[in-house]
C-alpha positions in Angstrom: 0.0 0.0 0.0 3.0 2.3 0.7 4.5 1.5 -2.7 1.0 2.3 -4.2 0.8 5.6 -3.0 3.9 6.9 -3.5 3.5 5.7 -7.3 0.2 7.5 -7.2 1.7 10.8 -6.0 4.5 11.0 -7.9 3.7 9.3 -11.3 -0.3 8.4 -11.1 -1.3 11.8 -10.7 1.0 13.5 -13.0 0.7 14.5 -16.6 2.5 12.1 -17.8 0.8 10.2 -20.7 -0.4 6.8 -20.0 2.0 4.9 -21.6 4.7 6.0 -20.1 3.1 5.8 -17.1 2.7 1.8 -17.4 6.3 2.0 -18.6 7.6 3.1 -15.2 4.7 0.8 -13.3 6.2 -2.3 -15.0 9.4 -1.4 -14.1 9.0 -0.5 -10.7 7.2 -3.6 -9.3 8.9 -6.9 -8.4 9.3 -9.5 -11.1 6.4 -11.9 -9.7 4.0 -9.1 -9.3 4.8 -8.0 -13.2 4.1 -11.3 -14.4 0.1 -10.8 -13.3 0.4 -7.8 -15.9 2.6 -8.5 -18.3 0.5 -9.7 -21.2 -1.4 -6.5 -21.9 -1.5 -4.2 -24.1 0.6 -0.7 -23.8 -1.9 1.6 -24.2 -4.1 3.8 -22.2 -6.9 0.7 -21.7 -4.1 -1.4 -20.6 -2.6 1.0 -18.1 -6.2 1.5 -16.2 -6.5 -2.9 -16.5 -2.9 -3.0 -15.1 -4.4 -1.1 -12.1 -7.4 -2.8 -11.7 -5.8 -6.2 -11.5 -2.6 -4.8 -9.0 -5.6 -3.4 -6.8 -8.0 -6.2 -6.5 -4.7 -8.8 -6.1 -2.8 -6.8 -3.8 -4.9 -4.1 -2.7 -7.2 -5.9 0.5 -6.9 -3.9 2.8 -7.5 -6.6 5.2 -4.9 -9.0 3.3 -2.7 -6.0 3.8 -2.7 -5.4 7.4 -2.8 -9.2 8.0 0.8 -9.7 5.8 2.3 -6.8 8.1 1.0 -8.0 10.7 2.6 -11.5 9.8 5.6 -9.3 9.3 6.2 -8.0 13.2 5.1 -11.6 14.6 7.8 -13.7 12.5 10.4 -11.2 13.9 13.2 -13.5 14.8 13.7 -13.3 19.2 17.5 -11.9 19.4 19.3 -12.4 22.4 22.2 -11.0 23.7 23.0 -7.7 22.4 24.2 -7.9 18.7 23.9 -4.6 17.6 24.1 -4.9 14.0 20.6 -7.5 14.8 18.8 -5.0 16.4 19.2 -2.5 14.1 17.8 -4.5 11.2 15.0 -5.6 13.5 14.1 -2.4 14.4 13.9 -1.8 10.7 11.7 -3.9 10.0 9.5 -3.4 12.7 9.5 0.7 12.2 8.1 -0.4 8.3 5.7 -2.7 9.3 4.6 -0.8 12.0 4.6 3.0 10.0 2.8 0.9 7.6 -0.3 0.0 9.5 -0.2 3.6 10.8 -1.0 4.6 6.9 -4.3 2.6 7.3 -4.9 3.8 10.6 -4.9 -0.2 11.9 -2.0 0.5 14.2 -4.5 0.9 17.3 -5.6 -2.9 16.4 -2.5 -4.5 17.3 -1.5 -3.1 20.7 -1.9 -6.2 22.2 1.5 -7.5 20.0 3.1 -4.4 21.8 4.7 -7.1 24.5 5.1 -9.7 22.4 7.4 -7.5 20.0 9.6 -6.6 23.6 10.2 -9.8 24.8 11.7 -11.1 21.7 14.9 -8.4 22.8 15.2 -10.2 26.1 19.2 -8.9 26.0 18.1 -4.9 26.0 14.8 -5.1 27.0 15.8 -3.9 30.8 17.7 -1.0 29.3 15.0 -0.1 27.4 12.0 -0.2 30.2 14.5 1.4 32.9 12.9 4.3 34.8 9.5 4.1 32.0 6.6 4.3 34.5 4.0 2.7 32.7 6.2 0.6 29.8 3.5 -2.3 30.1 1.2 -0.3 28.8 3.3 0.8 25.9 2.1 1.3 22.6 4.3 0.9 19.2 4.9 4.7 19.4 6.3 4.7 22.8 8.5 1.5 21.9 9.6 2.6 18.8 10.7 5.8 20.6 12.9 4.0 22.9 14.4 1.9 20.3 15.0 5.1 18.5 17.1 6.3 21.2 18.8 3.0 22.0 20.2 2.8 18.3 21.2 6.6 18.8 23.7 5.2 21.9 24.2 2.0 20.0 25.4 2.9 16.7 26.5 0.0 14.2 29.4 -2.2 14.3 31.5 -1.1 11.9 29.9 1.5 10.5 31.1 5.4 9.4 29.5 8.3 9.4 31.8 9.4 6.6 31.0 6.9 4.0 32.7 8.1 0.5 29.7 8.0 -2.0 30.0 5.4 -5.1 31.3 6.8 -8.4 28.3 7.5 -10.1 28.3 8.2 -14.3 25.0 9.7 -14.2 23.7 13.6 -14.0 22.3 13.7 -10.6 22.6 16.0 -7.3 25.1 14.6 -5.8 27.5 13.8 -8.9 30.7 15.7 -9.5 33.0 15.6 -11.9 32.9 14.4 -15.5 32.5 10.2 -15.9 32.0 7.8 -18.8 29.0 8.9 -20.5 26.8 5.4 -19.8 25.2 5.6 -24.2 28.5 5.9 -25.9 30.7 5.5 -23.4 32.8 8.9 -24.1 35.0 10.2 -21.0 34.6 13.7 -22.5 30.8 14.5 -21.1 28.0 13.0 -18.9 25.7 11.2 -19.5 22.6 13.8 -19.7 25.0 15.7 -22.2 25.4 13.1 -24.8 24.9 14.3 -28.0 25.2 10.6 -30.4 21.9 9.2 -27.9 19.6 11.4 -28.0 16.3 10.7 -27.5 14.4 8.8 -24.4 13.6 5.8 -26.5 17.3 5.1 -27.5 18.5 6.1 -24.3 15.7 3.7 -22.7 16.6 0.9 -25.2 20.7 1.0 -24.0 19.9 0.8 -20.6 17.8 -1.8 -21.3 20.3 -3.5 -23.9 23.0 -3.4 -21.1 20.5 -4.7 -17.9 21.7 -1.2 -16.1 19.3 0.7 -13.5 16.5 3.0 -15.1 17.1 4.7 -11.8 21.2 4.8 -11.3 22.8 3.0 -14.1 23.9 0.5 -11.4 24.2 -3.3 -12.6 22.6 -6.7 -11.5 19.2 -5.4 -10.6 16.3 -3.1 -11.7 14.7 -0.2 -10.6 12.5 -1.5 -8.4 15.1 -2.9 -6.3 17.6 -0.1 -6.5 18.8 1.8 -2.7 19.9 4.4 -4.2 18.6 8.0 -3.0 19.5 10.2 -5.8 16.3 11.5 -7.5 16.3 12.9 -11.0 17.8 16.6 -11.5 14.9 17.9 -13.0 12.0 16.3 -11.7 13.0 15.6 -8.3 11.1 11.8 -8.8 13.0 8.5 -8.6 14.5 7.8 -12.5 18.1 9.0 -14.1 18.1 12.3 -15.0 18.8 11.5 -18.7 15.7 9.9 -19.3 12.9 12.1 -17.8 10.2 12.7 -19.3 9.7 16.5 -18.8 12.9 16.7 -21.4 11.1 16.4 -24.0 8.2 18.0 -22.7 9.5 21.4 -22.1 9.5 24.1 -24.4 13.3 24.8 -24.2 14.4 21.7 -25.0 16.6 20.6 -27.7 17.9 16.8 -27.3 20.9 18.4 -30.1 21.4 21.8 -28.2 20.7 23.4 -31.3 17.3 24.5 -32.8 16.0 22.3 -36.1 17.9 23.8 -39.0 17.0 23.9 -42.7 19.2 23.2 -45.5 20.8 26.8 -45.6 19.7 29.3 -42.7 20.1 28.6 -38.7 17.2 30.0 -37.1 14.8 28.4 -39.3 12.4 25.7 -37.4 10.8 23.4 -39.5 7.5 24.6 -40.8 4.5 22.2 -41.8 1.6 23.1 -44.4 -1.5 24.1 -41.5 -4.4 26.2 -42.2 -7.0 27.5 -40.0 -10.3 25.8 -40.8 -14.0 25.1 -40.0 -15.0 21.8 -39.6 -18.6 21.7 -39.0 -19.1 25.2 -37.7 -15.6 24.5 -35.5 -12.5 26.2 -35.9 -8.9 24.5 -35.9 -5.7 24.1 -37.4 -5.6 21.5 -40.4 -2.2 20.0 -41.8 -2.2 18.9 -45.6 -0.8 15.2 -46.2 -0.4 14.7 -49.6 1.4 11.0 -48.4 -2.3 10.2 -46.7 -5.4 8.4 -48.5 -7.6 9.3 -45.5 -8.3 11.9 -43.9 -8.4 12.3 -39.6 -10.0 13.9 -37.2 -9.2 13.8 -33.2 -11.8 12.7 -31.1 -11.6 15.8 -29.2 -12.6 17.6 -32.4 -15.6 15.4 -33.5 -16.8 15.4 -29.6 -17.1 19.7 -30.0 -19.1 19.0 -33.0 -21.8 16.4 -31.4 -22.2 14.2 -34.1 -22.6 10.8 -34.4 -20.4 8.8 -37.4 -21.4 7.7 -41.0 -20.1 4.3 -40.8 -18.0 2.3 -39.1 -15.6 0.1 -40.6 -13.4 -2.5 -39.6 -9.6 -2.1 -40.8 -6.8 -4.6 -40.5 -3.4 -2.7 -40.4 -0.6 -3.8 -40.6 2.3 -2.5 -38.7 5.9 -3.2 -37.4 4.4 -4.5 -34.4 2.3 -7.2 -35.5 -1.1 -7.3 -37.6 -4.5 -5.6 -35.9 -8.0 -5.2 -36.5 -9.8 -1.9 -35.7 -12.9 -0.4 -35.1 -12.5 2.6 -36.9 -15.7 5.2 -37.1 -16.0 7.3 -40.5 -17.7 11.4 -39.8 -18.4 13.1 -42.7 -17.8 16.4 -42.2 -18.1 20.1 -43.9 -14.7 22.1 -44.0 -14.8 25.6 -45.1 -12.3 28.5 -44.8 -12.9 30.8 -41.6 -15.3 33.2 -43.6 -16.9 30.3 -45.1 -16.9 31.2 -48.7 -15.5 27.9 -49.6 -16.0 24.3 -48.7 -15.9 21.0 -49.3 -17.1 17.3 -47.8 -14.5 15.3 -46.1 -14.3 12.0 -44.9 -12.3 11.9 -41.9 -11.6 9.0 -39.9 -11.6 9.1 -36.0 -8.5 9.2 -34.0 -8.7 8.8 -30.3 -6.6 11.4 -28.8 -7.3 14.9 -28.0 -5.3 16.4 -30.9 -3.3 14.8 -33.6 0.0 16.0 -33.1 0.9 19.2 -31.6 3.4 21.4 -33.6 6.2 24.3 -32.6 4.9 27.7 -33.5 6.5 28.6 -36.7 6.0 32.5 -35.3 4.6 33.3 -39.1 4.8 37.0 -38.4 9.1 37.2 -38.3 8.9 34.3 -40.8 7.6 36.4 -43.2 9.5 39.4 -42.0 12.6 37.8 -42.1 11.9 36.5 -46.3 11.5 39.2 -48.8 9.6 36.6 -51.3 7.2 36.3 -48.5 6.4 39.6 -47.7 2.3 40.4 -48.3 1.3 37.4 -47.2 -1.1 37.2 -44.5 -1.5 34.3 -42.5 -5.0 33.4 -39.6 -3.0 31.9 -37.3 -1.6 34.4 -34.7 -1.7 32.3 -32.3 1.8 32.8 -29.6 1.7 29.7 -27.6 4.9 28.0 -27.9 3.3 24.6 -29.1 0.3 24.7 -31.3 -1.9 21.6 -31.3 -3.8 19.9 -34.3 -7.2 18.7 -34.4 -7.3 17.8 -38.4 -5.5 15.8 -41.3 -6.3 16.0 -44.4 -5.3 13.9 -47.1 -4.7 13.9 -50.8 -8.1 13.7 -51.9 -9.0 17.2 -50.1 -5.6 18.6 -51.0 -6.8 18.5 -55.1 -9.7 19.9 -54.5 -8.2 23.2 -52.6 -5.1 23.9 -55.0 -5.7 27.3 -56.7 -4.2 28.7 -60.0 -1.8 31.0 -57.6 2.1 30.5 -58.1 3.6 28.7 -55.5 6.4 31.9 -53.5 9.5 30.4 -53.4 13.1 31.9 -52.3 16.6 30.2 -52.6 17.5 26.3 -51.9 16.3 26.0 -48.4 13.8 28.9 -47.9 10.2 28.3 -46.7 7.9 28.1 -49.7 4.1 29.8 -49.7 1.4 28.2 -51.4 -2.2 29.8 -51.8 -5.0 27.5 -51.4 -8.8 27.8 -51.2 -8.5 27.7 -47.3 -5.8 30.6 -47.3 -1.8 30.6 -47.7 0.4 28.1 -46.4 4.3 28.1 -45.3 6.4 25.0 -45.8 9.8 24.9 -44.7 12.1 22.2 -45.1 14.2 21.1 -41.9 14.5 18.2 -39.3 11.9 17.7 -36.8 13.8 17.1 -33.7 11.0 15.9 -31.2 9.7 13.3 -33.3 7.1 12.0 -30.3 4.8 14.4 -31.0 4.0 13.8 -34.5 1.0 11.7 -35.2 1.3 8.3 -37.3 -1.4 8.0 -39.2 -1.1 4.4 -39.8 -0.6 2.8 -36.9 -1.7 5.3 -34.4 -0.1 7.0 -31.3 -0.3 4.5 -29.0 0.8 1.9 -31.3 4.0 4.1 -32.1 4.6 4.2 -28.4 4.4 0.4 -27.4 6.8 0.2 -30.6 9.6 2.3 -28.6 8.8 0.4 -25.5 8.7 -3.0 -26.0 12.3 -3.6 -26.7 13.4 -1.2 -23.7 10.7 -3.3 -21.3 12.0 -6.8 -23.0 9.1 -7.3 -24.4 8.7 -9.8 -27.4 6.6 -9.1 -30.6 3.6 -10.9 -29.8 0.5 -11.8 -32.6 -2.7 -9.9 -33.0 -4.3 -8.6 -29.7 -7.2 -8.2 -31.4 -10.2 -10.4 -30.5 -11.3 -7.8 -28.3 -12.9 -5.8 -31.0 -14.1 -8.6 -33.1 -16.0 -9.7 -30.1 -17.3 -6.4 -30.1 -18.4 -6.3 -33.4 -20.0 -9.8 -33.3 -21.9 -8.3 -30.4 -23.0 -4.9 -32.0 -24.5 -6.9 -34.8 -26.2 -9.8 -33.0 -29.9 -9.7 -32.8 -33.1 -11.4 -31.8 -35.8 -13.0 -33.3 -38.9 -11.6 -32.0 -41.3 -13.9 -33.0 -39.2 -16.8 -33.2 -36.6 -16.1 -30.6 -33.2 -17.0 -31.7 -30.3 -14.7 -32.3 -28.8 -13.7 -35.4 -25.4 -11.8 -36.4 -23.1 -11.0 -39.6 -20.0 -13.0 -40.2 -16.6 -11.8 -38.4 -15.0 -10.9 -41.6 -11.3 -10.2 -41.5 -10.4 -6.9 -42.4 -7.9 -8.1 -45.1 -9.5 -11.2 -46.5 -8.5 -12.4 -49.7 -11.4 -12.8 -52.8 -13.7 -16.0 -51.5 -14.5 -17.8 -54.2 -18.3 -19.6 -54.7 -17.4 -22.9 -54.2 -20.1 -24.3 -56.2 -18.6 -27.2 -58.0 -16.7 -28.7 -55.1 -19.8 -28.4 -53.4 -21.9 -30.4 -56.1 -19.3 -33.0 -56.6 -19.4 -33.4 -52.6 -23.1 -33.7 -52.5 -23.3 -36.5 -55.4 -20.3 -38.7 -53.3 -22.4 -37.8 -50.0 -26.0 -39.2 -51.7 -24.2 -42.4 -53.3 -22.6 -42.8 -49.9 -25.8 -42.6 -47.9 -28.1 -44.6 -50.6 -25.1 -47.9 -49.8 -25.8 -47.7 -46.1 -29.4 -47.2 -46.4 -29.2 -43.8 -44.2 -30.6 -41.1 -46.7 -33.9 -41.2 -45.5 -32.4 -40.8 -41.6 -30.6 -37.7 -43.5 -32.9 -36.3 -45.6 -35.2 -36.1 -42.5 -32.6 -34.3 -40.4 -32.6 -31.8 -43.0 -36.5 -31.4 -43.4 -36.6 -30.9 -39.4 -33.9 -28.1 -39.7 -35.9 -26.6 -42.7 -38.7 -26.8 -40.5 -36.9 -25.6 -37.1 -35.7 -22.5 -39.6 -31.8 -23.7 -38.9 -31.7 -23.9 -42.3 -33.9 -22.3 -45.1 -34.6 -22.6 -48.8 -32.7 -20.0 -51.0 -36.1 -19.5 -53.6 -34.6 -16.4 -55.1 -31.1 -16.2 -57.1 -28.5 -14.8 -54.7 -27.6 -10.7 -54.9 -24.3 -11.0 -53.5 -21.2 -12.8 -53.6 -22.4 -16.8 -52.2 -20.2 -19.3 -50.8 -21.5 -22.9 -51.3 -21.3 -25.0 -48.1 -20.9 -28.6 -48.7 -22.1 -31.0 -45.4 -21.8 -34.4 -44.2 -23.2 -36.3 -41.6 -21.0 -37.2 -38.0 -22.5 -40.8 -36.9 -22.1 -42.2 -33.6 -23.6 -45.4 -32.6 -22.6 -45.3 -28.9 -24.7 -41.6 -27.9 -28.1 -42.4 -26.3 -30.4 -39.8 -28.4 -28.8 -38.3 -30.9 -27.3 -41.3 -33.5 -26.5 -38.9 -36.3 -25.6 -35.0 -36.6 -24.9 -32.9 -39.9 -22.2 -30.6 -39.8 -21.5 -27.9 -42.7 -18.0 -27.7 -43.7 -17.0 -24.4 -44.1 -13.4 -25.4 -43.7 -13.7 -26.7 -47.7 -12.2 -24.9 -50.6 -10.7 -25.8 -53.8 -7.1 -25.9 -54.7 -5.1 -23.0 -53.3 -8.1 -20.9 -53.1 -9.3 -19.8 -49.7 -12.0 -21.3 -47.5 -14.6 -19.3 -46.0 -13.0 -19.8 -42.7 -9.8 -18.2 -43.9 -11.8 -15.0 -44.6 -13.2 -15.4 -41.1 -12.0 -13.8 -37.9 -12.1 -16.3 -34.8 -12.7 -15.3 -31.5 -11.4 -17.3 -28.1 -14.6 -17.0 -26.0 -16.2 -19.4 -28.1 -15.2 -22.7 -29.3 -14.1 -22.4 -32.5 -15.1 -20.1 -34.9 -18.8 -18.0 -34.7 -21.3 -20.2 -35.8 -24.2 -19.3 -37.3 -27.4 -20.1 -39.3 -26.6 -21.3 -42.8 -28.8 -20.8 -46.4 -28.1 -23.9 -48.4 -28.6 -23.3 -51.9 
């Protein structure tokens, strides 16, 4: 419980994103403990699950008190007076004890109060001397006197002059220049490395050489490390060279230079962004003429109150593995800010609050600073230093919004204007240096971030985490017969299945074998009446009109066994059965492990 809320005080209840706030989690908690977590997913749903389990395993308050509890009473008896003993057990004892004083269950155990005293028989006079009242001692007044008994009892061994361990890490108490713990260079520290940059690489070294996220230290982890130095900028428990509110500040520069372009050195990159209205809402929109769709942040689309178009399901594949989305389609109306021009755009939903957020480009000195540039006028004025976007659009939208205007441009290297129906644009060529704030349309933010984790949490690539949504689906489109009562649902279609064939031939030449079979062992009438009942039961019904859609033909057989009681004989529909290399409907089929096998469903037999 301790450990708990020190976690949420100083990483819980931060602003920390999610993700890295399960990164530090995992890394803090003992290797058993991380086991219970371990196979979900790095994203923000994963993070609130990895909670939920920690809390309902280990969170009891009752099996909490009763482990420290369990602690005080298995507190070896010590006799004699062996210093070094004592001191350890009066560690232990203060933890235990400060820890059901957290919970407020301290006032529960005073009857242990003795027990806890005679297991020091060899100081137990000393520390009961002249105390009028010791048998009615609580753990405060004990630990009080034990207190002042190590205070007169220091140690064996011990100095108060300890000379601290070389350290090769930028922290309080470091001095002096050591090996820089990325490239190893004696020349600079390791906050000031300029070859490892970025948290992920620096994350994925440490990692790479089993060193301490918190000291650098070898043969153990974080969560076991006794060190007390605490990060330089933050003041929480992780080396200074990987916290987070680097790359977060304004100020920062991982290169301790500003981005450059190819010819002048105050130039910052500059992307193409327009102010918009999408929907009656204003917001920045970047062009992406690399994008076939367009996006839209859910913080955007929840402004605007309406509800989506369709929803489709998409398997992506990224670096990660292969995974199928829910992914909800708005259509939208974008027009320029005096909305004398617009068009309709299809954006897809993106779960975050903005898309990426950008550095201000500050047009107003840009276009000072340019004489090719000079009468433009740009919307944005905007003087935050960070400017967030709510809006991609893609190529499609991009054609439709090009105007007959020539494009401004300067030397090699100089930001380039372009007029559009929306208003002008500035592009600048250049090297975005903080590349964890740009949005990846393909595989999503959170995706990009397990990417950059998973090697530094050793982590293996693991297959498609994504039954999860075609349960969903399956659910969202099962419904119930109201007059008859059964349930019905579309088939769990992969996202990327390949053309499924009719299967009508194999299917015909199947039947004939099946009726020649049957007609030898004198069961086609048992058959032919287990079909009639399922035609009649409405399993199964008669396809009387020619199909409007792609059909796949099923081909069936019967499953006989003489030893069952009631049923003797059971037809099964094989959709397992294709021809040659071509696929079978269960290939094109998502499966889903709640169930036993894949969803099942019934069947029109043509």
């Amino acid at each position: 419980m301790s450990f708990w809320n020190k976690f949420e005080a100083e990483i819980d209840n931060t602003t920390l994103p999610a993700i890295t706030k399960f990164s530090y989690l995992k890394e803090l908690l003992e290797p058993k403990v991380c086991d219970e977590i371990d196979g979900l997913p790095f994203t923000v749903e994963g993070y609130t699950r990895a909670k939920n389990i920690l809390k309902t395993n280990h969170g009891n308050t009752s099996e909490i008190v009763r482990a420290y509890i369990t602690n005080i009473q298995e507190l070896h008896t010590i006799t004699g007076r062996k210093v070094n003993m004592i001191h350890e057990f009066i560690k232990i004892l203060s933890y235990n004890v400060q820890s059901l004083e957290t919970l407020g269950k301290v006032s529960q155990c005073l009857s242990m109060v003795r027990g806890v005293l005679d297991k020091l028989p060899g100081i137990k006079a000393e520390l009961v001397a002249n105390q009028v009242g010791w048998q009615d001692w609580g753990f405060t007044e004990l630990l009080g006197a034990l207190e002042k008994w190590k205070a007169i009892h220091p140690m064996e061994g011990s100095s108060t002059s300890k000379t601290p361990h070389n350290r090769s890490f930028f922290s309080k108490e470091s001095s002096g220049t050591k090996s820089c713990v990325y490239c190893g260079s004696a020349h600079h520290k390791s906050h000031e490395c300029k070859k490892v940059v970025t948290l992920a690489e620096r994350r994925q070294k440490l990692q790479a050489k089993n060193l301490c996220f918190n000291c650098t230290g070898v043969r153990h982890h974080a969560a076991h490390c006794r060190s007390r130095v605490t990060c330089f900028h933050c003041n929480k428990k992780h080396h200074s060279s990987i916290c987070d509110s680097l790359e977060r500040s304004p100020n920062h520069d991982p290169l301790g230079q500003t981005a450059l372009t190819a010819t002048h050195e105050d130039q910052r990159v500059c992307h193409p962004i327009v102010i918009v209205r999408a929907n009656n809402v204003t917001c920045r929109a970047l062009w992406d003429t690399g994008a076939t769709t367009s996006y839209a942040s859910a913080y955007l689309l929840s402004l605007m109150k309406i509800t989506p178009s369709n929803t489709l399901t998409r398997c992506i594949q990224t670096i990660t593995g292969t995974i199928t989305k829910h992914v909800e389609v708005y259509n939208l109306s974008v027009s320029d800010t005096q909305g004398k021009f617009s068009i309709p755009v299809s954006a897809a939903k993106v779960d975050r609050r903005d898309l990426l957020t950008v550095r201000n480009p500050n047009y107003t000195d840009l276009i000072e600073h340019y004489q090719h540039l000079q009468g433009i006028c740009m919307e944005d004025t905007d003087t935050k230093p960070f400017l967030p976007v709510h809006l991609i659009l893609g190529v499609a939208e991009y054609s439709k919004i090009k105007t007959s205007e020539p494009q401004r441009t300067g030397s090699v290297g100089d930001p380039v204007a372009e007029y559009t129906q929306f208003g002008w644009t500035i592009t600048s060529p250049g090297v975005e240096t903080n590349l964890d704030k740009m949005f990846l349309a393909q595989t999503a933010q959170p995706d990009y971030e397990e990417l950059c984790r998973m090697d530094i949490l050793g982590l293996q690539d693991k297959s498609v985490g994504d039954h999860n949504v075609v349960h969903e689906e399956f659910l969202e489109q099962l419904k119930r017969d109201p007059k008859e009562g059964w349930y019905e649902s579309g088939l769990p279609w992969k996202g990327d299945h390949p053309s499924l064939p009719s299967n009508e031939a194999n299917s015909l030449k199947r039947l004939g074998t099946l009726v020649q079979r049957l007609k030898k062992t004198e069961r086609l009438d048992e058959y032919d009446a287990i079909i009639q009942d399922q035609l009649k039961e409405g399993i199964v019904e008669r396809a009387t009109e020619p199909p409007s859609k792609p059909v796949f033909y099923l081909p069936h057989h019967p499953v006989i066994r003489e030893s069952a009681e009631s049923t003797k004989m059971r037809i099964v529909y094989d959709a397992f059965s294709k021809t040659g290399s071509q696929p079978s409907l269960n290939d094109c089929l998502n499966t889903d492990p709640r169930k036993s096998g894949r969803c099942r469903q019934p069947w029109r037999i043509d």
